[in-house]
N, C-alpha and C positions, 0 to 999 in steps of 0.2 A: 591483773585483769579480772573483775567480774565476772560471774556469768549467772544469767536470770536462767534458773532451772525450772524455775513456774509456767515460764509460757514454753517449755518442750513438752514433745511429746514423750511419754514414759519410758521407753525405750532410750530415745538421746539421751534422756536424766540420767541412765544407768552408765552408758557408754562416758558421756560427758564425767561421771562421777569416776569410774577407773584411769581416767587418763590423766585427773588428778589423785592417784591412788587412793581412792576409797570404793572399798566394795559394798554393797546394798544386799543384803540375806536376811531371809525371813526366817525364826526360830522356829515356824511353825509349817510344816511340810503342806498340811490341810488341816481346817477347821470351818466347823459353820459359825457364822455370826450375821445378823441382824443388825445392821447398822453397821458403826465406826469402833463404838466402845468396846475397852478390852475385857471389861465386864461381862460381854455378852458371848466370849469366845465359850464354843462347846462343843465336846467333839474333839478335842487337837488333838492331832499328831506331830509329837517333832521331828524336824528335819533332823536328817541322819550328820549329824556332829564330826564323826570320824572320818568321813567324805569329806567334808568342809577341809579340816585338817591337812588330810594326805593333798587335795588338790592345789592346796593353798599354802607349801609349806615354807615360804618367806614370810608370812602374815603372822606379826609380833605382837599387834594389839586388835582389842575386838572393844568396840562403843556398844554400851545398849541402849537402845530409843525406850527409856522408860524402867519405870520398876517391876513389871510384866515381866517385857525382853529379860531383866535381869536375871531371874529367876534360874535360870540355866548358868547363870555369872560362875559359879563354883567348878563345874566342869573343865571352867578353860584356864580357870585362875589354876587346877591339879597339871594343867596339860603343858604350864608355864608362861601362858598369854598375859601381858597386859590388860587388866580392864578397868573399863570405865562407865560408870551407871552415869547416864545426859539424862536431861529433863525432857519429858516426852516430846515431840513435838507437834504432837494430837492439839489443836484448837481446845480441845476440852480440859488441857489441864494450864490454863491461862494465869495461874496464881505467878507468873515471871514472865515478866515483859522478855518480848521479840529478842531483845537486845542482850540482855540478861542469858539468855536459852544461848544466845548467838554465843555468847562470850564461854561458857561449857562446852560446845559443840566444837568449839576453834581448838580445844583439846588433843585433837584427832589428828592435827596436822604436824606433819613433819618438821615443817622446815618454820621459820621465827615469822609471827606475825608482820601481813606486808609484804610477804615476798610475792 
């Protein structure tokens, strides 16, 4: 079964997203930006890493939405996490098609495509 996570509201997207086991975390605890782009981030502070961790200690793999997100990739790669750099999913980095992003993103999941 589908599920259009574009017409929820933010919060169900979250909810909706753990109940098919995938969790939604921001690398970055607070930053200012203007606008969308990750270019524009200034200011940041990372999210506390080791909390992530301890709370979360079945969570075997970690996706990064971008090569931004990635940045931090070496962290978790030490701590023994699976990971994996996806193509942004920012409108702005449009050089792969929907489909394309879709077919990287489906990485993430558990169980064989289709189920």
């Amino acid at each position: 079964m589908k599920t259009d996570l574009t017409t929820m509201p933010y919060a169900q997207r979250l909810e909706t997203l753990l109940l098919h086991g995938v969790g939604l975390w921001d690398i970055y605890q607070h930053c200012q930006r203007v606008g969308s782009l990750d270019t524009a981030i200034r200011q940041a502070k990372l999210n506390d890493f080791a909390a992530l961790r301890a709370s979360f200690p079945l969570l075997t793999t970690i996706g990064f939405n971008g090569k931004v997100a990635a940045k931090v990739r070496n962290q978790f790669v030490e701590w023994g996490y699976q990971t994996i750099i996806l193509p942004s999913s920012s409108p702005a980095h449009a050089s792969l098609s929907f489909e394309a992003k879709l077919l990287e993103w489906r990485k993430l999941r558990s169980e064989p495509d289709g189920a």
